[in-house]
MARRO-899224 format. One record per residue (C-alpha): residue number from 1; residue in three letters; x, y, z. Coordinates in nm, 3 decimals. Layout:
N
num  residuo  east  north  up
NUM  ALA  X  Y  Z;
...
END
This chain:
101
num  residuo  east  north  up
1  UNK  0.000  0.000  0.000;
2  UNK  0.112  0.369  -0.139;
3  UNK  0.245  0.557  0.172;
4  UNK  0.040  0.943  0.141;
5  UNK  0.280  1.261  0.229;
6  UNK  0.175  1.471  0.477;
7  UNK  0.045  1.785  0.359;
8  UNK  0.370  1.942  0.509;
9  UNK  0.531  1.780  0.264;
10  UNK  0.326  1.832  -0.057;
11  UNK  0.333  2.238  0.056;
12  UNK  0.688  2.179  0.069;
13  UNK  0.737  2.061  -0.295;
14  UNK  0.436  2.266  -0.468;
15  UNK  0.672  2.579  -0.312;
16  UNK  1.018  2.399  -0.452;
17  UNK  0.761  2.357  -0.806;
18  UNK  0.649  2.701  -0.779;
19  UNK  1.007  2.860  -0.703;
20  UNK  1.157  2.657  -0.998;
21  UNK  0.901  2.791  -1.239;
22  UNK  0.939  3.108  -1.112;
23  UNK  1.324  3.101  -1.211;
24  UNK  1.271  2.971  -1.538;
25  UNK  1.037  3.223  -1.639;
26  UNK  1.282  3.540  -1.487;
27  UNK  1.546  3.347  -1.732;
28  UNK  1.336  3.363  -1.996;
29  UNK  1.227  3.709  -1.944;
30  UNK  1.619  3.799  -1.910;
31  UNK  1.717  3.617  -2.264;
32  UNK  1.441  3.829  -2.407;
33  UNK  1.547  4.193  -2.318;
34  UNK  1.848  4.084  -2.405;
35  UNK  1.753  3.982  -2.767;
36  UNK  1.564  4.267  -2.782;
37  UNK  1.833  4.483  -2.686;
38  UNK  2.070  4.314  -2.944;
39  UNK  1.820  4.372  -3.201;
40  UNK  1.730  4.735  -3.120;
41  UNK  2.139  4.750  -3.112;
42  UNK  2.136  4.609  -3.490;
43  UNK  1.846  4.813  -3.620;
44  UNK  1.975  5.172  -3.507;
45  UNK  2.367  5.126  -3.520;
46  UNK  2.531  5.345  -3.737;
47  UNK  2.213  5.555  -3.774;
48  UNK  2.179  5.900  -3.709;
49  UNK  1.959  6.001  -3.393;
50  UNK  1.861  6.306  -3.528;
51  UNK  1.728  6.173  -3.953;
52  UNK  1.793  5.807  -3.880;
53  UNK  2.022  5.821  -4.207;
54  UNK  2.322  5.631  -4.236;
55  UNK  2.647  5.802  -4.020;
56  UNK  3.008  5.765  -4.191;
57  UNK  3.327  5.813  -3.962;
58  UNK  3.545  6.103  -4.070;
59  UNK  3.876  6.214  -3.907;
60  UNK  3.885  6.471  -3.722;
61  UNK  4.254  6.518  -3.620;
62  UNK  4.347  6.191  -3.441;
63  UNK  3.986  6.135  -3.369;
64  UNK  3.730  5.984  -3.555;
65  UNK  3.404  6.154  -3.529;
66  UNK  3.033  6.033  -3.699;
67  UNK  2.869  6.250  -3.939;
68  UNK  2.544  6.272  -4.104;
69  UNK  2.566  6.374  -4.438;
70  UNK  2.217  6.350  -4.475;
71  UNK  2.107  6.654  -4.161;
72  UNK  2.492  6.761  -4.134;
73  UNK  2.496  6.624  -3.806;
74  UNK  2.764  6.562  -3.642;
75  UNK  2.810  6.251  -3.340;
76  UNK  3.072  6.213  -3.066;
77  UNK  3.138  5.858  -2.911;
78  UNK  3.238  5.785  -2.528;
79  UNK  3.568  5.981  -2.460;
80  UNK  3.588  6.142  -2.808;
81  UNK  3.477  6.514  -2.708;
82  UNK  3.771  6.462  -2.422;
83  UNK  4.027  6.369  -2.697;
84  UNK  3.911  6.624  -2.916;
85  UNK  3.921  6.885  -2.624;
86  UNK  4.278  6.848  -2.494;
87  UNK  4.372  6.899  -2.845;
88  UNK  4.202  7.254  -2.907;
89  UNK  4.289  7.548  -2.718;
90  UNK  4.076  7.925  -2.757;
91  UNK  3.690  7.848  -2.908;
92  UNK  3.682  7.532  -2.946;
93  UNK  3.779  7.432  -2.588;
94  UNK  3.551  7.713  -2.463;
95  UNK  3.257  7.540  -2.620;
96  UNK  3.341  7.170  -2.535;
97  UNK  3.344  7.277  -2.157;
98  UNK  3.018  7.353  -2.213;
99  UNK  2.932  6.977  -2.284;
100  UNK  3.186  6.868  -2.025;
101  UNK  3.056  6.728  -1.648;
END
């Protein structure tokens, strides 16, 4: 004859049941955002915020800067406005400090 658990012990597992689902679907939910966030990554790299046009990297001195040819706009990356900064004294500086923390 089939020994029943106690009720102690079916709370005991349904929790355990529960808890594992509940991982499984946080997982899930986590490989989602970050698909999503690798394919909002894909869709808008390279793209102008302003037109959503195509950007092209230019030179400018030893840094390379994106431009829109499209709006004229022009995009810094992390660091570049820095780089660009400690190179150019008088206006230019002036008007980076602005954008500066």
């Amino acid at each position: 004859m089939p020994v029943k658990p106690s009720s102690s012990e079916e709370e005991y597992f349904a929790r355990q049941e529960a808890e594992r689902r509940r991982k499984l679907a946080e997982e899930r939910q986590a490989m989602l955002l970050a698909e999503e966030r690798e394919r909002e990554r894909a869709l808008h790299f390279m793209k102008c915020p302003k037109c959503g046009m195509q950007l092209e990297e230019i030179a400018f001195g030893e840094v390379h800067v994106d431009k829109c040819f499209s709006c004229e706009g022009i995009w810094l990356d992390k660091g570049e406005i820095d780089a660009i900064q400690g190179r150019e004294a008088g206006f230019m500086g002036r008007l980076l400090n602005v954008f500066r923390q």
